[in-house]
Gaussian input, Z-matrix of N, CA and C with variables (Angstrom, degrees):
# hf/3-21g

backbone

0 1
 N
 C     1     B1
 C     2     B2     1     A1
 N     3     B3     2     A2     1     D1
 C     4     B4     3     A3     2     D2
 C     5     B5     4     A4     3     D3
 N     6     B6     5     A5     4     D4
 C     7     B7     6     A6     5     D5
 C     8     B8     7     A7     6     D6
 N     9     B9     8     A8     7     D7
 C    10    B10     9     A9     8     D8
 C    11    B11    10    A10     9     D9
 N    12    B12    11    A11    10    D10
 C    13    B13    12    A12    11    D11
 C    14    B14    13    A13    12    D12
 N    15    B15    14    A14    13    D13
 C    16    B16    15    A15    14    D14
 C    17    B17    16    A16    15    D15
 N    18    B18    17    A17    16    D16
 C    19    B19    18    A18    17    D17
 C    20    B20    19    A19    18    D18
 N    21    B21    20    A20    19    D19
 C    22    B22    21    A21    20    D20
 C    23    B23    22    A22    21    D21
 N    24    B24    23    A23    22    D22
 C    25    B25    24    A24    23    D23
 C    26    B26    25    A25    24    D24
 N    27    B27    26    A26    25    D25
 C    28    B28    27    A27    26    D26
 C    29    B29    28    A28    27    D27
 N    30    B30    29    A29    28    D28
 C    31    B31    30    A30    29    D29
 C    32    B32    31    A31    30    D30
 N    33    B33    32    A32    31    D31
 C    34    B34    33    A33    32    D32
 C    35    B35    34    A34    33    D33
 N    36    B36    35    A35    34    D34
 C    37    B37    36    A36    35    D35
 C    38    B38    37    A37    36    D36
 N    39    B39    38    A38    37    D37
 C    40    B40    39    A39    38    D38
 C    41    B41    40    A40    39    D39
 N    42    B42    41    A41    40    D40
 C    43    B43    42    A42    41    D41
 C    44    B44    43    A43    42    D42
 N    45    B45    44    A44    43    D43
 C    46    B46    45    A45    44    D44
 C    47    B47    46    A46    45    D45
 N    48    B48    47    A47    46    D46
 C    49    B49    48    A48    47    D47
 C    50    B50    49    A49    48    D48
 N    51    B51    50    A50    49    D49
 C    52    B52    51    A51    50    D50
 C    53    B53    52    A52    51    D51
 N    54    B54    53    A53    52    D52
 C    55    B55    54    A54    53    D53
 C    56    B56    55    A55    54    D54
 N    57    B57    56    A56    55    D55
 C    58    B58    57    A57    56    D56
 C    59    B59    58    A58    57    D57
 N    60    B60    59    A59    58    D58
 C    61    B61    60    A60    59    D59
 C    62    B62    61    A61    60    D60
 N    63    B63    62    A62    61    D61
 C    64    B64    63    A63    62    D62
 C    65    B65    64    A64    63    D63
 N    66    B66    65    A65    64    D64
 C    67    B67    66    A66    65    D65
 C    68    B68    67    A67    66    D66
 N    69    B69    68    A68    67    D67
 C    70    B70    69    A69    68    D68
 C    71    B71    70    A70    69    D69
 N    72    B72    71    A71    70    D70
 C    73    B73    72    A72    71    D71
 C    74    B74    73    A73    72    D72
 N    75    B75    74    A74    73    D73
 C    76    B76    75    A75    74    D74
 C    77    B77    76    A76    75    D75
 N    78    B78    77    A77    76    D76
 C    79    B79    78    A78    77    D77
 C    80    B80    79    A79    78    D78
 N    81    B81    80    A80    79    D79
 C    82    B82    81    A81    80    D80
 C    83    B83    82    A82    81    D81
 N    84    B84    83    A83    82    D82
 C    85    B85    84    A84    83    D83
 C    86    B86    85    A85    84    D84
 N    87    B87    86    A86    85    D85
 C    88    B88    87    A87    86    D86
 C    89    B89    88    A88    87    D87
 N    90    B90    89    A89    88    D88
 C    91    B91    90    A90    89    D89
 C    92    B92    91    A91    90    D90
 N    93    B93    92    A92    91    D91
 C    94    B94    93    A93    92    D92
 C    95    B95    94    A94    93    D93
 N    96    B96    95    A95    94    D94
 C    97    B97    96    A96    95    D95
 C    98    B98    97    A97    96    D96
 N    99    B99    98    A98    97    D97
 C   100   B100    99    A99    98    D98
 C   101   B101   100   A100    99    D99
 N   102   B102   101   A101   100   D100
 C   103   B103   102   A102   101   D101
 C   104   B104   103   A103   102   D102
 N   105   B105   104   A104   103   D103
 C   106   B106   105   A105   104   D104
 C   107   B107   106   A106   105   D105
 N   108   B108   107   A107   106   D106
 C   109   B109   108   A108   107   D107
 C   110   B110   109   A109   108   D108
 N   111   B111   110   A110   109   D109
 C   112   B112   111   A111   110   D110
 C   113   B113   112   A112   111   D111
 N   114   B114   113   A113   112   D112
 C   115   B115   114   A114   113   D113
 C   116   B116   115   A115   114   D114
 N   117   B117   116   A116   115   D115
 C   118   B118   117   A117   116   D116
 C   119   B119   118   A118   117   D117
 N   120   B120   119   A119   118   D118
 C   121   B121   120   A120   119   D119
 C   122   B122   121   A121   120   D120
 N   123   B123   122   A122   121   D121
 C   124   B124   123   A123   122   D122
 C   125   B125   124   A124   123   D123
 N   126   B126   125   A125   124   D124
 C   127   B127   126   A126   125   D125
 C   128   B128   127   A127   126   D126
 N   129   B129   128   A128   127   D127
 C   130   B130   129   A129   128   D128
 C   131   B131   130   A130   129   D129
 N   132   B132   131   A131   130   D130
 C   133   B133   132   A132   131   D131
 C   134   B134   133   A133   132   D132
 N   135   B135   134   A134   133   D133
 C   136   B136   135   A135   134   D134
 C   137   B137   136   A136   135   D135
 N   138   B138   137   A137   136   D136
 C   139   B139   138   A138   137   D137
 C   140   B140   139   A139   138   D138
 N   141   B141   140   A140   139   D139
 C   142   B142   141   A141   140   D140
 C   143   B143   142   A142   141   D141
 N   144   B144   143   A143   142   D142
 C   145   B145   144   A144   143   D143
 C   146   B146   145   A145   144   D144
 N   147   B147   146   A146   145   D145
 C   148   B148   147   A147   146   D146
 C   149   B149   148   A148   147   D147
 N   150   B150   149   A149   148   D148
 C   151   B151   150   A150   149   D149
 C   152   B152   151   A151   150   D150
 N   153   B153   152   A152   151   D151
 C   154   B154   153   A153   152   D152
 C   155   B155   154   A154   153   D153
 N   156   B156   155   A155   154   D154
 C   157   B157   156   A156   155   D155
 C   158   B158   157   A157   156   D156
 N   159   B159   158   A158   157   D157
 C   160   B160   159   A159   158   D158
 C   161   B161   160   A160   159   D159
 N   162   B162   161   A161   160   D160
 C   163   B163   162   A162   161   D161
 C   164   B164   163   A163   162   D162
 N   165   B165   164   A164   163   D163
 C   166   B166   165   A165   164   D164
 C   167   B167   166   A166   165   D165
 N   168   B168   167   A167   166   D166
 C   169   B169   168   A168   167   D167
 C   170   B170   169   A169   168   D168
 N   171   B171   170   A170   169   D169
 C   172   B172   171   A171   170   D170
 C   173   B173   172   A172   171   D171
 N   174   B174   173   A173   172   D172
 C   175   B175   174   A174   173   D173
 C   176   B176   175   A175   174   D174
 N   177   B177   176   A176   175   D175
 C   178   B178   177   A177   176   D176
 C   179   B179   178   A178   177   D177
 N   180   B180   179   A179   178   D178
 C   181   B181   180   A180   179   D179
 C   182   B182   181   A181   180   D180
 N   183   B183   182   A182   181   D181
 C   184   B184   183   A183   182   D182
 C   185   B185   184   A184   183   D183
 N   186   B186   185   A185   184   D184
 C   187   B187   186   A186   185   D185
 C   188   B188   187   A187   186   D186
 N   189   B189   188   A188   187   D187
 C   190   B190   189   A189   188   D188
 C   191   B191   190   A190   189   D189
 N   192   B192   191   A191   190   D190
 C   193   B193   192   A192   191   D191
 C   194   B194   193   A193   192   D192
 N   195   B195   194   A194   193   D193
 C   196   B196   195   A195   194   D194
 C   197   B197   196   A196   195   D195
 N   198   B198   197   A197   196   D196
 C   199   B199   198   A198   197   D197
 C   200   B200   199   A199   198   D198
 N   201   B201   200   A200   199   D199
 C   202   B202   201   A201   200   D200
 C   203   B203   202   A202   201   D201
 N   204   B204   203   A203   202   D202
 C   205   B205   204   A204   203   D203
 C   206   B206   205   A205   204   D204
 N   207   B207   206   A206   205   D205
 C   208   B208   207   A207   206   D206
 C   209   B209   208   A208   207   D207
 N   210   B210   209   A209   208   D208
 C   211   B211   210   A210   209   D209
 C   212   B212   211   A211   210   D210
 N   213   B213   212   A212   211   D211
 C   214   B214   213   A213   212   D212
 C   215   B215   214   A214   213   D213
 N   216   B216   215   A215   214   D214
 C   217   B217   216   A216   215   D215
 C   218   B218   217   A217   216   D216
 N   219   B219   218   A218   217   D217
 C   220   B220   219   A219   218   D218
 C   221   B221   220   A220   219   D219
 N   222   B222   221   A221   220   D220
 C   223   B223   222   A222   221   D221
 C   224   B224   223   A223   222   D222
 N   225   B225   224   A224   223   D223
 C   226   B226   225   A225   224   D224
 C   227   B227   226   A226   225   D225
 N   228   B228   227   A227   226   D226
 C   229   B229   228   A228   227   D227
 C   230   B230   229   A229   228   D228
 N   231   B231   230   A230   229   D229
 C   232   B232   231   A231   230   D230
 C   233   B233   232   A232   231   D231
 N   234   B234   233   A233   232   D232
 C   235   B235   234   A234   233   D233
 C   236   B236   235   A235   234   D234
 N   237   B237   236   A236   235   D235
 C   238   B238   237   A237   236   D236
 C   239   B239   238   A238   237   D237
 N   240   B240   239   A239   238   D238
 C   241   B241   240   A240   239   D239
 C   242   B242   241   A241   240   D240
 N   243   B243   242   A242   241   D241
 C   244   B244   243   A243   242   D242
 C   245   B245   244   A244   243   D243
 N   246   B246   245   A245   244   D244
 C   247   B247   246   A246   245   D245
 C   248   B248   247   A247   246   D246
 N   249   B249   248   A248   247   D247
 C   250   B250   249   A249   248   D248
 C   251   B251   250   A250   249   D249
 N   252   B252   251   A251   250   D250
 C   253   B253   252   A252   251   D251
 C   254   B254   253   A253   252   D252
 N   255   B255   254   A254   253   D253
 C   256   B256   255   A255   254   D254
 C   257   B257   256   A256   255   D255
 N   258   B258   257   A257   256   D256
 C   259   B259   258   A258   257   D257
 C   260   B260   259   A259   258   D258
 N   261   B261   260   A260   259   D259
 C   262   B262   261   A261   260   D260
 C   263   B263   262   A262   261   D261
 N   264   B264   263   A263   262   D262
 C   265   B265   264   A264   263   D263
 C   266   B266   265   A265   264   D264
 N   267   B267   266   A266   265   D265
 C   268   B268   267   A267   266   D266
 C   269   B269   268   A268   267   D267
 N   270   B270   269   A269   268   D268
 C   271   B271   270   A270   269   D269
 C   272   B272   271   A271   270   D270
 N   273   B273   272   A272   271   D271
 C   274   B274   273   A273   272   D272
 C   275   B275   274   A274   273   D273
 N   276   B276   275   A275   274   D274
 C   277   B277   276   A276   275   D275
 C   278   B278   277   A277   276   D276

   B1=1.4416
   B2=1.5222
   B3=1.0939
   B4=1.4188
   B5=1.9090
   B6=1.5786
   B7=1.3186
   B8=1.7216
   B9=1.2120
   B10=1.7575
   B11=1.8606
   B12=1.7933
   B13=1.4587
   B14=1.7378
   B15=1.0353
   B16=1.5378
   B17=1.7383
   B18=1.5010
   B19=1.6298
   B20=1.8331
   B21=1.3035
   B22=1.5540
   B23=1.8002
   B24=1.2954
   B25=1.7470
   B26=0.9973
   B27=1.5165
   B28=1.8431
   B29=1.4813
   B30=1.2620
   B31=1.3535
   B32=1.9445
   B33=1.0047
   B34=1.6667
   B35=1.4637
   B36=1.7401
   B37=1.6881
   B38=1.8905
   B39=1.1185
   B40=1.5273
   B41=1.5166
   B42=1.2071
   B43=1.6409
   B44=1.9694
   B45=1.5016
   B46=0.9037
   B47=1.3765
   B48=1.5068
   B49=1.0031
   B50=1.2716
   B51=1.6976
   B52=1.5225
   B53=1.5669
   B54=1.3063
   B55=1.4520
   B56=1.2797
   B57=1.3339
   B58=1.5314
   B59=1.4739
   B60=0.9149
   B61=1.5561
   B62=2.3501
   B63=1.3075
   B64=1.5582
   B65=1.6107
   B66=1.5538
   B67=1.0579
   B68=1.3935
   B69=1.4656
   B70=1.4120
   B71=1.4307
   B72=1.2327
   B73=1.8643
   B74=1.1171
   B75=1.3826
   B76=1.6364
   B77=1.6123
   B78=1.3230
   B79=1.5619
   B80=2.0166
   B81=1.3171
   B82=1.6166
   B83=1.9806
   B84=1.0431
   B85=1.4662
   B86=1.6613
   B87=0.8864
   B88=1.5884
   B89=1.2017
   B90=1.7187
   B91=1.3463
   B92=1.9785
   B93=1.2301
   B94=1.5350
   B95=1.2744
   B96=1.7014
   B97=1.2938
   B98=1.9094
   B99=1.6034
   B100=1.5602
   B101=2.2173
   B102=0.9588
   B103=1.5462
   B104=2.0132
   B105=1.5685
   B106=0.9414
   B107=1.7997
   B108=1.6548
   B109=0.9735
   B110=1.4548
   B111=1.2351
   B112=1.5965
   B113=1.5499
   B114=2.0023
   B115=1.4500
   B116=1.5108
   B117=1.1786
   B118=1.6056
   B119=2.0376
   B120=1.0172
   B121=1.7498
   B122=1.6693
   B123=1.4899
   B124=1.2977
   B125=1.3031
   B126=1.3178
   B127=1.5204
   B128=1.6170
   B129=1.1666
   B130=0.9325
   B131=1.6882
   B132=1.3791
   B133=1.5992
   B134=1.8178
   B135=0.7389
   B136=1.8582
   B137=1.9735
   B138=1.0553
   B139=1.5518
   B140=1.6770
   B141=1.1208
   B142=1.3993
   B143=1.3977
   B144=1.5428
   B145=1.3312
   B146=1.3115
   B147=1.7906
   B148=1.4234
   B149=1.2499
   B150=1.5767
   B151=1.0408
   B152=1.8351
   B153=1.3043
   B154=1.4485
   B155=2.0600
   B156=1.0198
   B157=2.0364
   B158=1.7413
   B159=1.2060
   B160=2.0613
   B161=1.7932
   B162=1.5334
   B163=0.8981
   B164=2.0311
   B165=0.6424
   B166=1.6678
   B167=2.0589
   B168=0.8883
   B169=1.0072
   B170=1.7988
   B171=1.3279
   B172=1.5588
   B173=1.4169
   B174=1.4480
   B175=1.6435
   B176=1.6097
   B177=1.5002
   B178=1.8766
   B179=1.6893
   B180=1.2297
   B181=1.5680
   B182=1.2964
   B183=1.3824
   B184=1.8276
   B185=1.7306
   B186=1.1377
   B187=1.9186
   B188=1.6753
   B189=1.4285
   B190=1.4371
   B191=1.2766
   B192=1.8440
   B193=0.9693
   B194=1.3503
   B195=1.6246
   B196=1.2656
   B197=1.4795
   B198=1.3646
   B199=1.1704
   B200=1.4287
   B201=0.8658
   B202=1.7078
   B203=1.9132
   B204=1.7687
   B205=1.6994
   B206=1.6042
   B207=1.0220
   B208=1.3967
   B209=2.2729
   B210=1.2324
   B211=1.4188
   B212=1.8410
   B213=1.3522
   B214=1.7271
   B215=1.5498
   B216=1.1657
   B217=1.5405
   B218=1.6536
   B219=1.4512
   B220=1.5503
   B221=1.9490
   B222=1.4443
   B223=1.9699
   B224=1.6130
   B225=1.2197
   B226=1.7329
   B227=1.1480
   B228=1.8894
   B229=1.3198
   B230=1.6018
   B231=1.4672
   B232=1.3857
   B233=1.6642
   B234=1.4193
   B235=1.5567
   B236=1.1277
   B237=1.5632
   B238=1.5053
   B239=1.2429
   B240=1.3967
   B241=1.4458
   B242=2.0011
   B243=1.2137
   B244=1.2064
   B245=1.6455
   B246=1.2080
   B247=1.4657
   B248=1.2473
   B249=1.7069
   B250=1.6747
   B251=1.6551
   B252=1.6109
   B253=1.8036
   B254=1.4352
   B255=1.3326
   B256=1.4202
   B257=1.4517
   B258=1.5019
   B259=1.3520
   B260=1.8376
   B261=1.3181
   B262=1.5224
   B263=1.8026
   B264=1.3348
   B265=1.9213
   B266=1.3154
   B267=1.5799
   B268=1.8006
   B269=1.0970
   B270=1.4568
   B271=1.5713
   B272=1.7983
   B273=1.5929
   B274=1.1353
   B275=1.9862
   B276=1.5642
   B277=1.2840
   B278=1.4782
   A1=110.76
   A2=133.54
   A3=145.49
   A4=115.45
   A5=97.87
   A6=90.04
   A7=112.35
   A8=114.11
   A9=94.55
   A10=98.55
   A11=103.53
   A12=98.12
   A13=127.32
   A14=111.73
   A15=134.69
   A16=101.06
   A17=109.15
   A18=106.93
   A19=112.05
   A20=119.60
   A21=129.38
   A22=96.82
   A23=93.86
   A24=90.97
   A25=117.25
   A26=120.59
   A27=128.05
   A28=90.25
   A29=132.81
   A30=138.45
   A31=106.90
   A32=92.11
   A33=114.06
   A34=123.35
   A35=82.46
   A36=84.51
   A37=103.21
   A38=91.77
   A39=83.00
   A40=127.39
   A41=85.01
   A42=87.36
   A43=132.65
   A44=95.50
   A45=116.45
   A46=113.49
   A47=140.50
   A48=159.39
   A49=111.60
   A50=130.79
   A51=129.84
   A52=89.46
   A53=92.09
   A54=122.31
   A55=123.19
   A56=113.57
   A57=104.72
   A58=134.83
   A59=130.95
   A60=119.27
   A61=97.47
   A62=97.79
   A63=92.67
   A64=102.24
   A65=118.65
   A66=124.93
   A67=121.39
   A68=136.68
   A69=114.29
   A70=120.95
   A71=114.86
   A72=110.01
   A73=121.22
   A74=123.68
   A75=121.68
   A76=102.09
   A77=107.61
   A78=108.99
   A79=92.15
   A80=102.31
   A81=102.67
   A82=77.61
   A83=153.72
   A84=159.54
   A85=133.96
   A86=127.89
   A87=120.69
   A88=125.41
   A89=113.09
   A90=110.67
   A91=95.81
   A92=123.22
   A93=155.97
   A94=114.56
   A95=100.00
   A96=114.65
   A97=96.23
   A98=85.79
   A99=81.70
   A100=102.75
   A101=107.55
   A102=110.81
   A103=102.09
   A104=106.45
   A105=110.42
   A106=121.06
   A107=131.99
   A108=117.23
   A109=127.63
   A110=118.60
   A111=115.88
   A112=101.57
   A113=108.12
   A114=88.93
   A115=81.00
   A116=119.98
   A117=167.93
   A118=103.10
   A119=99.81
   A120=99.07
   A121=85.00
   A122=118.19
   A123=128.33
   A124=111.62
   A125=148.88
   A126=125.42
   A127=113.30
   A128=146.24
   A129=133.34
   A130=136.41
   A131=110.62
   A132=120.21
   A133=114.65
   A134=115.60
   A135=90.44
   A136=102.42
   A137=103.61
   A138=110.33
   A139=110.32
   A140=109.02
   A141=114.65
   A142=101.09
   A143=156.40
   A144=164.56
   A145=109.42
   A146=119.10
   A147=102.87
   A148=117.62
   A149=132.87
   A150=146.49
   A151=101.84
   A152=98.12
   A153=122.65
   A154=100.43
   A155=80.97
   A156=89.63
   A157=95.70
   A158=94.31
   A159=99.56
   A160=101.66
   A161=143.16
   A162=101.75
   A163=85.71
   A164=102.45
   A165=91.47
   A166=86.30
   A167=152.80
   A168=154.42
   A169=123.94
   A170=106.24
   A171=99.48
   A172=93.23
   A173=118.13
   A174=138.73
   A175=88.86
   A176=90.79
   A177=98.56
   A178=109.71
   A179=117.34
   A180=107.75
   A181=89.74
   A182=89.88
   A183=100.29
   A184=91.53
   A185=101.84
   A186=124.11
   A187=89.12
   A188=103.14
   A189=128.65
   A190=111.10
   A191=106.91
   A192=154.49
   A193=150.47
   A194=106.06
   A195=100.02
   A196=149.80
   A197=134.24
   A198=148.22
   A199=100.93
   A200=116.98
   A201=101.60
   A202=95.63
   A203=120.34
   A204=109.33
   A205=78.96
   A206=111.73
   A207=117.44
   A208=89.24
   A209=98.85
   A210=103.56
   A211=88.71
   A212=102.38
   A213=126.46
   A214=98.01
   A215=96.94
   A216=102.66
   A217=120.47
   A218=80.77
   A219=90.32
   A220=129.60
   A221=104.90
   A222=89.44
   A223=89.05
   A224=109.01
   A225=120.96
   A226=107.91
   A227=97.84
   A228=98.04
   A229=96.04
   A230=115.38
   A231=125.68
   A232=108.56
   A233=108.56
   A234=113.14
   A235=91.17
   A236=132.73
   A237=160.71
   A238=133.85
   A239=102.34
   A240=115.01
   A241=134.30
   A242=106.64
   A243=109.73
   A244=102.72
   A245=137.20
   A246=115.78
   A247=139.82
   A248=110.28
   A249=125.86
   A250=101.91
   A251=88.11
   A252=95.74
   A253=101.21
   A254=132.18
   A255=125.72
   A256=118.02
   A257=122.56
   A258=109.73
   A259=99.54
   A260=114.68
   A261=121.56
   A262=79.91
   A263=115.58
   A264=117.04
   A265=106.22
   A266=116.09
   A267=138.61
   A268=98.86
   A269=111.64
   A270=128.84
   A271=117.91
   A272=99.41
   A273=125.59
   A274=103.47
   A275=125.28
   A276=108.56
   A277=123.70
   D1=-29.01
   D2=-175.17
   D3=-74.74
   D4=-49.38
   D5=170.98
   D6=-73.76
   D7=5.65
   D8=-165.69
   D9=-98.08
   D10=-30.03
   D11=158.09
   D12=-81.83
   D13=-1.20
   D14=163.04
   D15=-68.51
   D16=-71.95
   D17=175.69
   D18=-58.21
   D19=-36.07
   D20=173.85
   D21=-41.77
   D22=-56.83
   D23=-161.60
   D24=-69.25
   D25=-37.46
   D26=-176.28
   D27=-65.67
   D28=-42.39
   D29=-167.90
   D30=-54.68
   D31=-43.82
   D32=176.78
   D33=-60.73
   D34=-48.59
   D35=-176.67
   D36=-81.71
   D37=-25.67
   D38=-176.13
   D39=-72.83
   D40=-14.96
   D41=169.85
   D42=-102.24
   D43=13.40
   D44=170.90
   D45=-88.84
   D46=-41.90
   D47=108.23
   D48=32.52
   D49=105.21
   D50=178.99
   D51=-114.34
   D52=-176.04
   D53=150.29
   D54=-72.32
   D55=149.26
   D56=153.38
   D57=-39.36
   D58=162.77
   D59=-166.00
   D60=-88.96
   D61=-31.84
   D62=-168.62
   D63=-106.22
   D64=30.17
   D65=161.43
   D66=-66.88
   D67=119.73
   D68=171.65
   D69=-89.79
   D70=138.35
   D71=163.31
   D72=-128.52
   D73=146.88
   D74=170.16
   D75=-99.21
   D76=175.78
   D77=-164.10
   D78=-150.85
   D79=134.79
   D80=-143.28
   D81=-123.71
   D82=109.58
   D83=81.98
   D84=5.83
   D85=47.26
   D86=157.53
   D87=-149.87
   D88=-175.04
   D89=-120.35
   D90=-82.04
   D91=9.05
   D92=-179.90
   D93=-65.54
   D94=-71.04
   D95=-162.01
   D96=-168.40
   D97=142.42
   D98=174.16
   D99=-130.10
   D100=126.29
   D101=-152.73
   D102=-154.25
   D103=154.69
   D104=-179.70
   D105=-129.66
   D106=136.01
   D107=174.29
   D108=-119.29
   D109=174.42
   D110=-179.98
   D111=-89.24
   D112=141.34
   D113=-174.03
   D114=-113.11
   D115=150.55
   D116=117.47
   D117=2.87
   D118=127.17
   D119=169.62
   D120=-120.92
   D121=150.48
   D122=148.47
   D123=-124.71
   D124=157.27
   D125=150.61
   D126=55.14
   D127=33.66
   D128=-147.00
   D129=33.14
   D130=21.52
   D131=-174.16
   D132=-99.66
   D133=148.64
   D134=-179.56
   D135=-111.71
   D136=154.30
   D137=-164.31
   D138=-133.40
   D139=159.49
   D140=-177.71
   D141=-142.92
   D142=140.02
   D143=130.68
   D144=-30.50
   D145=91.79
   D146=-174.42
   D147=-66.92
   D148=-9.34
   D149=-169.27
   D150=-75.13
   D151=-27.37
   D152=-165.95
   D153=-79.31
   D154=-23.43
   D155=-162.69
   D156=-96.50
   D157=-52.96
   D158=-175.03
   D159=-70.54
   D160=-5.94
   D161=-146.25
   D162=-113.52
   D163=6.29
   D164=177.90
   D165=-107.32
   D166=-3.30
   D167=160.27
   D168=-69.76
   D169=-27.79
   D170=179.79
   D171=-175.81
   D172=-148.72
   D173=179.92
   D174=-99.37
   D175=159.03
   D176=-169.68
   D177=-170.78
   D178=138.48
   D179=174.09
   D180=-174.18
   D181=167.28
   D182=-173.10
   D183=-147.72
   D184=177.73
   D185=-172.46
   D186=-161.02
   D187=146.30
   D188=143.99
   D189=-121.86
   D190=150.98
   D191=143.46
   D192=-89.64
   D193=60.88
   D194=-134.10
   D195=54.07
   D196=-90.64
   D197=164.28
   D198=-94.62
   D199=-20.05
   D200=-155.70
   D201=-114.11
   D202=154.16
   D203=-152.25
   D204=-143.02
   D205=149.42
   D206=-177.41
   D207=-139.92
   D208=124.69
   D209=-173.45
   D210=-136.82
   D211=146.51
   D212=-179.05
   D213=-126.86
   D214=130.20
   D215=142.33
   D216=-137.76
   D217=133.97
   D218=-171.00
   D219=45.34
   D220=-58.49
   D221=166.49
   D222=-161.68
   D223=30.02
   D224=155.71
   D225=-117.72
   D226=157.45
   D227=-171.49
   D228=-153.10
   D229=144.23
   D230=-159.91
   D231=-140.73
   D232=148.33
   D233=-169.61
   D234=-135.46
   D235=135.16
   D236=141.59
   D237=-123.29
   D238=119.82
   D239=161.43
   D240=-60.28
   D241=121.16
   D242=-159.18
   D243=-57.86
   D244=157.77
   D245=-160.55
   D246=70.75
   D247=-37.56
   D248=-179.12
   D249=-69.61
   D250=144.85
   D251=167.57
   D252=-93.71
   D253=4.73
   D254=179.23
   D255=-111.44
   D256=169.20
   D257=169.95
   D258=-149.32
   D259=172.70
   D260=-162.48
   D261=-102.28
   D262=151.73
   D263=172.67
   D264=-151.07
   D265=80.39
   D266=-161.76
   D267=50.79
   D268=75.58
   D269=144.39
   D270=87.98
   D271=-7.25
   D272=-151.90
   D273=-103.22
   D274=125.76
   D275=162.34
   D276=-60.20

């Protein structure tokens, strides 16, 4: 009986518990997985790990080539240049 108001209380305190106030997060919705991440400032830009977003969502891996990134998910497959605002999406601009 003691540990379950022992777990009651950590339960309590833990949910009192925020974030920092200038923490950023995105908050990800579907029918998969529903999950949240911390976003990234660089340069003043804000960032997310796409590896970070696709991977509770399906199968996923990536390779570099130097400059050039070849990332799959699941039975797609995508090519980007490090720097590029564009990317290839099955072979396709």
């Amino acid at each position: 009986m003691r540990w379950i108001r022992l777990a009651l209380a950590a339960c309590l305190l833990l949910s009192t518990v925020t974030a920092a106030p200038d923490e950023k997060r995105i908050s990800i919705y579907s029918p998969v997985a529903d999950y949240s991440l911390n976003i990234a400032e660089r340069d003043g830009k804000d960032y997310v790990g796409l590896l970070e977003i696709l991977e509770p969502l399906g199968a996923v891996s990536a390779k570099s080539d130097g400059e050039k990134w070849k990332l799959r998910f699941n039975d797609t497959e995508g090519q980007f240049t490090n720097g590029g605002n564009k990317a290839r999406i099955r072979g396709h601009d």
